[in-house]
matplotlib code that plots the C-alpha trace (Angstrom):
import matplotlib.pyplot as plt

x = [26.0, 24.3, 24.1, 20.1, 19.4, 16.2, 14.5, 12.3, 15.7, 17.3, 14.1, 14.8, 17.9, 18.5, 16.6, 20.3, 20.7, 23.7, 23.1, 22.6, 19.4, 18.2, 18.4, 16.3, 13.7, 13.6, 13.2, 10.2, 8.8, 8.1, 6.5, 4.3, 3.7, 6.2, 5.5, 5.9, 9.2, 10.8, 9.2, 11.1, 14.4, 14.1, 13.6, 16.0, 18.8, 17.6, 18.2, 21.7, 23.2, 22.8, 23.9, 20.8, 18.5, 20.0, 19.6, 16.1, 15.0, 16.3, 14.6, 10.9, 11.7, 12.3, 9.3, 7.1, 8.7, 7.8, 4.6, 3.8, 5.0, 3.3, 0.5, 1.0, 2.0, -1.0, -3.1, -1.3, -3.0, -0.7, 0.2, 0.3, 4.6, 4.6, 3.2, 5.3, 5.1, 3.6, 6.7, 8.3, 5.5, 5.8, 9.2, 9.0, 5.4, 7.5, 10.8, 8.0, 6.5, 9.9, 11.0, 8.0]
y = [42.6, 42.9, 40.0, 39.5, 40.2, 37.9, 34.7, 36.3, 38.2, 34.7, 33.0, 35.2, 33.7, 31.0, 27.3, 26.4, 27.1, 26.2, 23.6, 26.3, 27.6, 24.0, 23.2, 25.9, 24.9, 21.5, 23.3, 25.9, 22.9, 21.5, 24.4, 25.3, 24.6, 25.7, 28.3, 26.6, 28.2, 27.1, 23.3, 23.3, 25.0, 22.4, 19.4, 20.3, 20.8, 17.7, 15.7, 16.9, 16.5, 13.3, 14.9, 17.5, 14.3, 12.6, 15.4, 15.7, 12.2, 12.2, 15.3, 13.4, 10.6, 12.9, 14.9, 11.5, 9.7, 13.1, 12.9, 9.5, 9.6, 13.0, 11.1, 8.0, 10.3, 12.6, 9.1, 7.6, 8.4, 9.4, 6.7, 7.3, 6.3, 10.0, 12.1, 14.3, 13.0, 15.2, 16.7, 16.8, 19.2, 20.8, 21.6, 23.4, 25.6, 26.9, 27.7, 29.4, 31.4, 31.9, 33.8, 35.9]
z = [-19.8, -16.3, -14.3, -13.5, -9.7, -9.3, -10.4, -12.7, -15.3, -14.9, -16.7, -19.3, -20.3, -22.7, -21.9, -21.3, -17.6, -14.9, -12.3, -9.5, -11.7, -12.6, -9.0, -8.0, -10.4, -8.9, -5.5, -7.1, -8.6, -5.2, -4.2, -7.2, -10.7, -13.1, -15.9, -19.1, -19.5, -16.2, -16.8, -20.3, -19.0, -16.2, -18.4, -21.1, -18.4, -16.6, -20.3, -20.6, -16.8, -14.7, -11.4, -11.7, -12.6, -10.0, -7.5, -9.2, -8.2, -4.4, -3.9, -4.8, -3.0, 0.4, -0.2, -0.7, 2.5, 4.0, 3.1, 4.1, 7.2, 8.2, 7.3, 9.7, 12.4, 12.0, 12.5, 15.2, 18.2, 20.8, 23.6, 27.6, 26.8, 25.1, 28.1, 30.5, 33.7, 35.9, 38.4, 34.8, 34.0, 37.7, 37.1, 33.6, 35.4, 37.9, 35.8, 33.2, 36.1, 37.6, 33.9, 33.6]

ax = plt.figure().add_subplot(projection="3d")
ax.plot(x, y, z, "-o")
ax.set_aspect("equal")
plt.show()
């Protein structure tokens, strides 16, 4: 038996999947939608292991305070407090020019 090289051979195993594979699901799932065979090997493996739910459900809660704060930041305005002041700015000019 040949150990499968990429994502796609590894979907082609049985819904029962390692931790390291369900993991990566959670990860893809992030990124796209699942086919319907990675959302049921996901699922299945997420029913039988508490670590990989638990894993599962700290992942969603990073990406959704991710999200809201990009979304407060990209709102806020930003204050005068947050500007270089200007021989700050000088300084890195010159060290800029001094490198090119």
């Amino acid at each position: 038996m040949t150990i499968p090289s990429n994502w796609e051979e590894e979907t082609r195993l049985p819904l029962f999947t390692s931790c390291k594979q369900a993991a990566r699901l959670v990860s893809i799932s992030i990124e796209r939608r699942l086919t319907l065979r990675e959302l049921i090997t996901m699922r299945v493996h997420l029913l039988m292991c508490r670590t990989c739910s638990r894993y599962r459900r700290q992942i969603m809660s990073l990406r959704r305070i991710f999200l809201r704060h990009t979304e407060i930041l990209d709102n806020v305005p930003p204050s005068p407090n947050d500007t270089l002041a200007p021989d700050v700015k000088a300084r890195i000019r010159s060290c800029l020019r001094d490198q090119v």
